[in-house]
N, CA, C and O atoms as a printed pandas DataFrame, in Angstrom:
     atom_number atom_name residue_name chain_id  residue_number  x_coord  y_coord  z_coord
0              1         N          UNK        A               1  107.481  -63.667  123.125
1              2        CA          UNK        A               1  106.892  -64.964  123.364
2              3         C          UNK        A               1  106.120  -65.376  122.107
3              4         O          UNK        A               1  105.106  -64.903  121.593
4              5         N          UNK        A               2  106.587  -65.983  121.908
5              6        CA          UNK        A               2  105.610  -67.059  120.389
6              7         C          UNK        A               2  104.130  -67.591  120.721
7              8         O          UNK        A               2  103.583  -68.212  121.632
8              9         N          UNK        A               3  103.761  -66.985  119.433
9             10        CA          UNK        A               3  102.238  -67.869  120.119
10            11         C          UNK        A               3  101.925  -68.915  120.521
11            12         O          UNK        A               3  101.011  -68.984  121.343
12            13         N          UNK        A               4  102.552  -70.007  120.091
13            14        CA          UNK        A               4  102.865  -71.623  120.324
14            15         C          UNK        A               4  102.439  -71.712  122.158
15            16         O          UNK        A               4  101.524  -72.237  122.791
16            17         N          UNK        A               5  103.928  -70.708  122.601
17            18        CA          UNK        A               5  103.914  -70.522  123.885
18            19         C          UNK        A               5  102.995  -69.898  124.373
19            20         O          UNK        A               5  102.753  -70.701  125.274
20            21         N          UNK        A               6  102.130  -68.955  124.547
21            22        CA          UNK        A               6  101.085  -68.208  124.601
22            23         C          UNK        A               6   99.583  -69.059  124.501
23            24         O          UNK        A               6   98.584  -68.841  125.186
24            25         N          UNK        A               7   99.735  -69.986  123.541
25            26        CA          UNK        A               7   98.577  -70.880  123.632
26            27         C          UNK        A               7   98.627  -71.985  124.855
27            28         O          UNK        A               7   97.679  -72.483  125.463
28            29         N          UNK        A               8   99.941  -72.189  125.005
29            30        CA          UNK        A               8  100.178  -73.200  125.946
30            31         C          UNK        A               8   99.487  -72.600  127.203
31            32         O          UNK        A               8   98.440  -73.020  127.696
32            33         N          UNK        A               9  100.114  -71.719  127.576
33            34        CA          UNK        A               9  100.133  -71.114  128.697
34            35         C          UNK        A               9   98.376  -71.030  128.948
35            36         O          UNK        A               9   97.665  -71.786  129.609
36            37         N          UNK        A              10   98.078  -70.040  128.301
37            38        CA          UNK        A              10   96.418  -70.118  128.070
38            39         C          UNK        A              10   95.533  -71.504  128.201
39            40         O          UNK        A              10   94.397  -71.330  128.641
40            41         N          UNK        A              11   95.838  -72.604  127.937
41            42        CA          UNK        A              11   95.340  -73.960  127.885
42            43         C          UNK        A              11   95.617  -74.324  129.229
43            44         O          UNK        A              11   94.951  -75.047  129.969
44            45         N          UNK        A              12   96.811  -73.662  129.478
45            46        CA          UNK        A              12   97.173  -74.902  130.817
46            47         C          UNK        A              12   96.592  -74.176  132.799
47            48         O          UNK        A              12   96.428  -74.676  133.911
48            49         N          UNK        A              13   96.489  -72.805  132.172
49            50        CA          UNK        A              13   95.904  -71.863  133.214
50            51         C          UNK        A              13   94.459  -71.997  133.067
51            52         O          UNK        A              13   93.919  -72.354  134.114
52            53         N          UNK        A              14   93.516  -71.781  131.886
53            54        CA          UNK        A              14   92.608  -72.320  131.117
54            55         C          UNK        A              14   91.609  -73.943  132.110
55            56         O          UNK        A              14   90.422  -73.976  132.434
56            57         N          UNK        A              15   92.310  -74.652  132.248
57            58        CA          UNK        A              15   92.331  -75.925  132.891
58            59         C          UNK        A              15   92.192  -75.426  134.558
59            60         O          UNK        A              15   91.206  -75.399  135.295
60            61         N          UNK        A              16   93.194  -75.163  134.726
61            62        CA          UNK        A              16   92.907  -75.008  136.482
62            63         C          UNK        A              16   92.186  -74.223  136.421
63            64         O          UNK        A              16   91.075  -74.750  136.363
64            65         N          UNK        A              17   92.096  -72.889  136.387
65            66        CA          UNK        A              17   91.101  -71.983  136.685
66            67         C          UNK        A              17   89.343  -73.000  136.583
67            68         O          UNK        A              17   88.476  -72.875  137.447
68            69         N          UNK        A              18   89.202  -73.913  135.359
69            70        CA          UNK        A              18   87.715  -73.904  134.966
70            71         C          UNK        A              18   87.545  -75.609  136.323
71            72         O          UNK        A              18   86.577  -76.247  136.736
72            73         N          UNK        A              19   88.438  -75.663  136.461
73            74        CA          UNK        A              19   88.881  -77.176  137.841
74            75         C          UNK        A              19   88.824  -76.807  138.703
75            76         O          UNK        A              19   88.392  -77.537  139.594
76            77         N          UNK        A              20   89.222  -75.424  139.024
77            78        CA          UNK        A              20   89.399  -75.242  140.364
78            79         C          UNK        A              20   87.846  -74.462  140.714
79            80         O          UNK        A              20   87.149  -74.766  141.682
80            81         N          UNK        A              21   87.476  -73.332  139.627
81            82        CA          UNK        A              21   86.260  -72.856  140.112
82            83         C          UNK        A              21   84.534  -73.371  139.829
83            84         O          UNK        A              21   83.403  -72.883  139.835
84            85         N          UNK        A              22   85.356  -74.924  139.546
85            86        CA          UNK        A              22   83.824  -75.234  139.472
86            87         C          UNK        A              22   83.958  -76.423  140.654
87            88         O          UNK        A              22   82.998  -76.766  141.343
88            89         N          UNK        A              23   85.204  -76.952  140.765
89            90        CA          UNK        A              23   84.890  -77.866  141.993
90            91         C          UNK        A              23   84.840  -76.925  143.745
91            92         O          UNK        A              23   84.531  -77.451  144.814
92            93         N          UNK        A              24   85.206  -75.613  143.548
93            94        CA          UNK        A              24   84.678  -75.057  144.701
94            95         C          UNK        A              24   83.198  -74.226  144.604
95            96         O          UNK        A              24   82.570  -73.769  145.559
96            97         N          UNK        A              25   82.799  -74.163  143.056
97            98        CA          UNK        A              25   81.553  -73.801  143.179
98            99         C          UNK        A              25   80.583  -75.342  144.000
99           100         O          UNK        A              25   79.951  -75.299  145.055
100          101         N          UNK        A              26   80.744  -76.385  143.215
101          102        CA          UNK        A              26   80.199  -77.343  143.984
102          103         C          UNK        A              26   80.308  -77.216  145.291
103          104         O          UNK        A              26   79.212  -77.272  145.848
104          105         N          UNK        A              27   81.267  -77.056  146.041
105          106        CA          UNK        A              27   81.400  -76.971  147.405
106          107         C          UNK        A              27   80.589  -76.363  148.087
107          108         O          UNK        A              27   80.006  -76.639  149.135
108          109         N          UNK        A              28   80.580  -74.733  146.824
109          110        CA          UNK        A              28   80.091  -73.908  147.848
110          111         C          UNK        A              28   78.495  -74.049  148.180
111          112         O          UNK        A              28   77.843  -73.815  149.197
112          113         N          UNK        A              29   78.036  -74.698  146.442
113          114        CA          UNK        A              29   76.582  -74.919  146.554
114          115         C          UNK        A              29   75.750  -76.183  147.996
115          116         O          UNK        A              29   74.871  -76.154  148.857
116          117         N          UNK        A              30   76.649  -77.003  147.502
117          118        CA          UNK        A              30   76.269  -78.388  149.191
118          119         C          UNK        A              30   76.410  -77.530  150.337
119          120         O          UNK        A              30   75.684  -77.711  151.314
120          121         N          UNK        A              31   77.440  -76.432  150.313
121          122        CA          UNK        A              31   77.064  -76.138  151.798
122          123         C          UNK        A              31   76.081  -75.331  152.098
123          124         O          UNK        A              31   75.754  -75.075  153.257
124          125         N          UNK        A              32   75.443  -74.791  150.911
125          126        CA          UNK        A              32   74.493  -73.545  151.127
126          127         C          UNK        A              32   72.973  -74.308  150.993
127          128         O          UNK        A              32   71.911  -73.740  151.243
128          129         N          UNK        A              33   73.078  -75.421  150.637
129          130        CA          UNK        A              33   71.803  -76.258  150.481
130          131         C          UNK        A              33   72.011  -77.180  152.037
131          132         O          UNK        A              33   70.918  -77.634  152.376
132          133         N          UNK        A              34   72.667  -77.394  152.614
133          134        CA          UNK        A              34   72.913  -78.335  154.065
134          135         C          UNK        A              34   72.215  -77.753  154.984
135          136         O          UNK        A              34   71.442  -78.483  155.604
136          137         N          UNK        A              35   72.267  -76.331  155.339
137          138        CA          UNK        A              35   71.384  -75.715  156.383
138          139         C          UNK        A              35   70.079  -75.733  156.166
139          140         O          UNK        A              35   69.375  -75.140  156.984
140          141         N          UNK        A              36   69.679  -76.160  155.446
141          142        CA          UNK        A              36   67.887  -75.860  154.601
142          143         C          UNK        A              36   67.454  -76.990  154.554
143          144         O          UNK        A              36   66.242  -77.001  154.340
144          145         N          UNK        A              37   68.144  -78.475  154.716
145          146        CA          UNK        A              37   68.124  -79.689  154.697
146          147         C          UNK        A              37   67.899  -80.232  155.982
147          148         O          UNK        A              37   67.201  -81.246  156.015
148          149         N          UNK        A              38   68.419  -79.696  157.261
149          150        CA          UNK        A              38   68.809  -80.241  158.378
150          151         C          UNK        A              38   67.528  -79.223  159.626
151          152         O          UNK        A              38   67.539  -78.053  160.006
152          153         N          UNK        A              39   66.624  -80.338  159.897
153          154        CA          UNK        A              39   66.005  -80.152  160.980
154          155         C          UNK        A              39   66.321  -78.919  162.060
155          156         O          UNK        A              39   65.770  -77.819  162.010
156          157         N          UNK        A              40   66.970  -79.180  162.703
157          158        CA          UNK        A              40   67.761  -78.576  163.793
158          159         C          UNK        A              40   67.076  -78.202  164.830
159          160         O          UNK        A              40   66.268  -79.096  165.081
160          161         N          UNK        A              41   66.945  -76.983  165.862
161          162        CA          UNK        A              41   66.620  -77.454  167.256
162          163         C          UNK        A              41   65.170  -77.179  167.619
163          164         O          UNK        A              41   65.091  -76.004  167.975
164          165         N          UNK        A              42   63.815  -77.882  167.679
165          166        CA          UNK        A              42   62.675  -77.444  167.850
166          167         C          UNK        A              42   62.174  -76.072  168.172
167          168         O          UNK        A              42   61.410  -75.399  167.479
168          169         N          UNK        A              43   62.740  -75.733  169.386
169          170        CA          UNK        A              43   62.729  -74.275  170.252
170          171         C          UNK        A              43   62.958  -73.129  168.844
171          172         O          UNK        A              43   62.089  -72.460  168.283
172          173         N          UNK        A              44   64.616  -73.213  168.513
173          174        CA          UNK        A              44   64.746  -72.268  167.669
174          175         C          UNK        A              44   64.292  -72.478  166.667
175          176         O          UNK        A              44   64.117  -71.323  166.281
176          177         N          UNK        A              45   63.830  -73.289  165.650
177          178        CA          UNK        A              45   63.314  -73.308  164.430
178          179         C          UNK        A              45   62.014  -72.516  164.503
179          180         O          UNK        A              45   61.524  -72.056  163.472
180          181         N          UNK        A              46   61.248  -72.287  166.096
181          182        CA          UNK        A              46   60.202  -72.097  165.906
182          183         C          UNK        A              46   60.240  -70.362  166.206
183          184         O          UNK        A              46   59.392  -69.508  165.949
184          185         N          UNK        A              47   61.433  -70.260  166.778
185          186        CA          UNK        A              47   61.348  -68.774  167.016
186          187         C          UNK        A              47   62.242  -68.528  165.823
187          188         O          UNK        A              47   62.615  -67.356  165.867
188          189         N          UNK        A              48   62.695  -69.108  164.865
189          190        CA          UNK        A              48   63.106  -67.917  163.433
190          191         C          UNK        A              48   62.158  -67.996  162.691
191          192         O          UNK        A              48   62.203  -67.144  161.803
192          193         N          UNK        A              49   60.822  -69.016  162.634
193          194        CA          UNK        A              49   60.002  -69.183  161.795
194          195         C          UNK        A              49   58.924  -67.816  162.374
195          196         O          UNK        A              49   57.772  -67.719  161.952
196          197         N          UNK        A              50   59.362  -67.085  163.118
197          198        CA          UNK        A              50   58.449  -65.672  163.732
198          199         C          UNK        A              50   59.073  -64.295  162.890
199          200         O          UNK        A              50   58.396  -63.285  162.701
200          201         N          UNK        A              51   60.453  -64.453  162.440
201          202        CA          UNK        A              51   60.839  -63.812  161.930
202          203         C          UNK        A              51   60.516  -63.598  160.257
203          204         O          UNK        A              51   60.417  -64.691  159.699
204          205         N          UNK        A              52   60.335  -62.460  159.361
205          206        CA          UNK        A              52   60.558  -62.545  158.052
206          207         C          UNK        A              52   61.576  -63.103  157.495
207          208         O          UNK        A              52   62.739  -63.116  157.897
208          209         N          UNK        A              53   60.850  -63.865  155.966
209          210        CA          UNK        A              53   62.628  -64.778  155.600
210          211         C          UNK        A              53   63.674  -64.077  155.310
211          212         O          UNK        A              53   64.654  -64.742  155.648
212          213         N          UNK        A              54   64.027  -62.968  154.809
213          214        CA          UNK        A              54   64.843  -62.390  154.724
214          215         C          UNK        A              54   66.109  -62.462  155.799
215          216         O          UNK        A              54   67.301  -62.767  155.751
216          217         N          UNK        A              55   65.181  -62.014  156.773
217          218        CA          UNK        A              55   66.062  -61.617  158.584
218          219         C          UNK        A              55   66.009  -63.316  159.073
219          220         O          UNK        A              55   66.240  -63.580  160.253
220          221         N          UNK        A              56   65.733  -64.284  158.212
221          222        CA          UNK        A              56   66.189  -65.791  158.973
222          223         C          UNK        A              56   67.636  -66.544  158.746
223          224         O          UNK        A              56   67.918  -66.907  157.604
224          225         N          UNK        A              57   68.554  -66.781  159.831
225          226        CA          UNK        A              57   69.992  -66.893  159.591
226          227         C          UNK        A              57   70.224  -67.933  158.694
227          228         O          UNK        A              57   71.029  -67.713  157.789
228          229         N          UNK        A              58   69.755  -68.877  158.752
229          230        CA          UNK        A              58   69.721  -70.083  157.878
230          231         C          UNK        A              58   69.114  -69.497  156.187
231          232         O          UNK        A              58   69.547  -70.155  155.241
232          233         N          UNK        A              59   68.461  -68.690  155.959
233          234        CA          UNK        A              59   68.132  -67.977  154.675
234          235         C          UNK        A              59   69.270  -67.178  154.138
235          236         O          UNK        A              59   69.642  -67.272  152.968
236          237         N          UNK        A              60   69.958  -66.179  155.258
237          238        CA          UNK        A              60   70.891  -65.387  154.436
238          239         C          UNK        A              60   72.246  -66.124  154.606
239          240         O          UNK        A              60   73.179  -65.716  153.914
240          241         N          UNK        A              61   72.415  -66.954  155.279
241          242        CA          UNK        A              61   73.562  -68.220  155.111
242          243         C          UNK        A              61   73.270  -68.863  153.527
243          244         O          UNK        A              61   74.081  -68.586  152.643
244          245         N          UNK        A              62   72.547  -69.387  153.337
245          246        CA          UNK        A              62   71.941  -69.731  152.188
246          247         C          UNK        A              62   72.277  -69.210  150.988
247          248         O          UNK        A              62   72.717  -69.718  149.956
248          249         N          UNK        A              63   71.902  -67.752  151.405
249          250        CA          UNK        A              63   72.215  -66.876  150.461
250          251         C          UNK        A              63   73.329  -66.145  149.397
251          252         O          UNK        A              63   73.629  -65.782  148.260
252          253         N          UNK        A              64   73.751  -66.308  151.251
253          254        CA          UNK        A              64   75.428  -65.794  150.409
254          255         C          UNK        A              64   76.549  -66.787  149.967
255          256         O          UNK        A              64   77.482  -66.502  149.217
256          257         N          UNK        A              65   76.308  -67.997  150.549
257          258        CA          UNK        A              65   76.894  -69.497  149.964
258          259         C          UNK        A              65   77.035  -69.718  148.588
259          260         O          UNK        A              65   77.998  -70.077  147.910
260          261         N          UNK        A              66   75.179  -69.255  148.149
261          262        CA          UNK        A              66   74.917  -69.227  146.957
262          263         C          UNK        A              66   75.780  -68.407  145.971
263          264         O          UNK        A              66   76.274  -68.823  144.923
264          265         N          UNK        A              67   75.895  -66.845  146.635
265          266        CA          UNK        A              67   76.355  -65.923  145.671
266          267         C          UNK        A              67   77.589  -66.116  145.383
267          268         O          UNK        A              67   78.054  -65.770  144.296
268          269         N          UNK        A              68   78.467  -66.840  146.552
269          270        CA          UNK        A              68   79.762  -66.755  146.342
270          271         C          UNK        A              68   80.270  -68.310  145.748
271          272         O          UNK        A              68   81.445  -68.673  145.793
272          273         N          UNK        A              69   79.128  -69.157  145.179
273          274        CA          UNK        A              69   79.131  -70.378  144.349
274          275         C          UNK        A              69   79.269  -70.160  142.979
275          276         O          UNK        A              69   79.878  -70.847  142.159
276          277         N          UNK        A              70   78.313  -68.601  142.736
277          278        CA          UNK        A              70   78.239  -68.379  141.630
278          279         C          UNK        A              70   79.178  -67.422  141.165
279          280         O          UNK        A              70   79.212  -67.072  139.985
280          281         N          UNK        A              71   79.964  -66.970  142.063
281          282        CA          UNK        A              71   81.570  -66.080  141.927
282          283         C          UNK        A              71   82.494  -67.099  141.535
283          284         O          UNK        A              71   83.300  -66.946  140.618
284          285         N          UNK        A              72   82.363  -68.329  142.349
285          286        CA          UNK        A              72   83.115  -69.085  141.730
286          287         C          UNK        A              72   83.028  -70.081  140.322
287          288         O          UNK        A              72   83.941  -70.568  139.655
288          289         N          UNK        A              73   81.478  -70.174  140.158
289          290        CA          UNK        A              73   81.271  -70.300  138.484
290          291         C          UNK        A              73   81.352  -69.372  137.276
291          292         O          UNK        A              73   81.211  -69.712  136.102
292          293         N          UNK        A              74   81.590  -68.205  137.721
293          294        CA          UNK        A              74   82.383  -67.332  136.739
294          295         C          UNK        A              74   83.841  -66.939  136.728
295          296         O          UNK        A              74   84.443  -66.105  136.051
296          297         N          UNK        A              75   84.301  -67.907  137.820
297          298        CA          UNK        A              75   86.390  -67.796  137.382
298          299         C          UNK        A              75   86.149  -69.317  136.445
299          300         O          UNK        A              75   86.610  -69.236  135.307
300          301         N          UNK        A              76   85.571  -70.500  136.752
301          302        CA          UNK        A              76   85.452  -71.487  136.125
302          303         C          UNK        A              76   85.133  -71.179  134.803
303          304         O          UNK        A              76   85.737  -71.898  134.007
304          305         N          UNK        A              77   84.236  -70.185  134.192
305          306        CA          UNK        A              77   83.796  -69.929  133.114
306          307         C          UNK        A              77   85.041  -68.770  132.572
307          308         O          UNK        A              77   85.271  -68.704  131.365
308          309         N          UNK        A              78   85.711  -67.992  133.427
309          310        CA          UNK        A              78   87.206  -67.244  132.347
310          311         C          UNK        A              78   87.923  -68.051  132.335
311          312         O          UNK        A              78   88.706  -67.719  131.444
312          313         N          UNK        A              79   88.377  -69.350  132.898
313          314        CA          UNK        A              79   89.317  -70.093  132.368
314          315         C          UNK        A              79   88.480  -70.813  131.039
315          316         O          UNK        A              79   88.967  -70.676  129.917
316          317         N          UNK        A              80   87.317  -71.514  131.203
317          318        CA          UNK        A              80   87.082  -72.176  129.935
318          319         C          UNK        A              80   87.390  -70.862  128.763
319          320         O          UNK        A              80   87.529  -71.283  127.615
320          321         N          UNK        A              81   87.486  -69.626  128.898
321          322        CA          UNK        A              81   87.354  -68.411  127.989
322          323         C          UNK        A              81   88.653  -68.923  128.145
323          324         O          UNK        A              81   88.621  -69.963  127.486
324          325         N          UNK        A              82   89.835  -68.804  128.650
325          326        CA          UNK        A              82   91.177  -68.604  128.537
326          327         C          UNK        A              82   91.633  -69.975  127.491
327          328         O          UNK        A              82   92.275  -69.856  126.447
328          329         N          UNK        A              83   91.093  -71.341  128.103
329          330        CA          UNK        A              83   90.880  -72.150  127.365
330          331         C          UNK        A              83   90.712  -72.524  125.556
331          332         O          UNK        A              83   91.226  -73.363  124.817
332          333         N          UNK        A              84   89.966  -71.690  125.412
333          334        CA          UNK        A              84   89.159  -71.618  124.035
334          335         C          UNK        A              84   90.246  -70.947  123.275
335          336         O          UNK        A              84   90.794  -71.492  122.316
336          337         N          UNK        A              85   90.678  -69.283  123.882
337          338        CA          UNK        A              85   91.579  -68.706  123.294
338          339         C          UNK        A              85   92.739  -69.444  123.090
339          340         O          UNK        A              85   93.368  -69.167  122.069
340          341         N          UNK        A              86   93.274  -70.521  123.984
341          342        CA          UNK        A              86   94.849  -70.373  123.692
342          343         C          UNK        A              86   94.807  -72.259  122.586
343          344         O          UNK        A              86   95.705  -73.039  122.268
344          345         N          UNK        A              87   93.775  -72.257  122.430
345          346        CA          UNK        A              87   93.503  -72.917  121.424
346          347         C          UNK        A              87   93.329  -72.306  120.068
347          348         O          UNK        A              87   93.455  -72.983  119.048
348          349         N          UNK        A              88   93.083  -71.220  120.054
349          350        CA          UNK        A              88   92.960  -70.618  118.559
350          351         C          UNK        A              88   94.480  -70.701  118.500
351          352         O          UNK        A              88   95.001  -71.345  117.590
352          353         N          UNK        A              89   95.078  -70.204  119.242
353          354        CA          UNK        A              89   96.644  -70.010  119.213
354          355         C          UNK        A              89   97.456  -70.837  118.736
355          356         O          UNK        A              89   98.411  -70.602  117.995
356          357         N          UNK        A              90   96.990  -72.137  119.276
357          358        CA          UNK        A              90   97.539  -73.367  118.828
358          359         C          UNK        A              90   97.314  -74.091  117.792
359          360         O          UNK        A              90   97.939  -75.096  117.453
360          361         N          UNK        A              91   96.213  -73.484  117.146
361          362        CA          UNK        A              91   95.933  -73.789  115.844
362          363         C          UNK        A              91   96.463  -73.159  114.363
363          364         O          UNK        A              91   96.042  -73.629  113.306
C-alpha cells in the first residue's frame, strides 16, 4: 500500500472517529448533567438527601455518564491523532 493510500485512509477514519466521539461525548455529557437539573419527586429527593453523596443515585448516574463522556473524548482525540498522521503522509 502506498503512502498516498495510507494517508487517505488515516484522514478519512481520522474524521469519523474525532465526529463520531465527540458528538456522543456531547450526548453523553447532557445526559449526565439532566438528572442534577431536574427537581423530581419531593418525598424522594428528601430521603436521598439522608443518604451520603456518594451512595445518591442521581450522583453516581452522574458519574458514570461523565466517565463514559470522557471515554468517548478520547476515541475523538485518536482519530484527530489518526488525522494529523495521515496528513504527514500526504504531504
Amino acid at each position: 500500500m502506498t503512502p498516498v493510500a495510507t494517508g487517505v485512509i488515516l484522514v478519512a477514519s481520522g474524521l469519523v472517529l474525532a465526529g463520531m466521539g465527540l458528538w456522543r461525548s456531547y450526548l453523553m455529557a447532557r445526559e449526565a448533567v439532566a438528572p442534577l437539573t431536574h427537581q423530581g419527586d419531593p418525598t424522594r429527593s428528601r430521603i436521598e438527601s439522608l443518604r451520603p453523596l456518594p451512595l445518591r443515585p442521581k450522583v453516581r448516574t452522574a458519574a458514570a455518564r461523565t466517565l463514559v463522556s470522557i471515554g468517548w473524548l478520547a476515541v475523538a482525540l485518536y482519530g484527530l491523532y489518526f488525522l494529523v498522521r495521515g496528513q504527514e503522509l500526504l504531504r
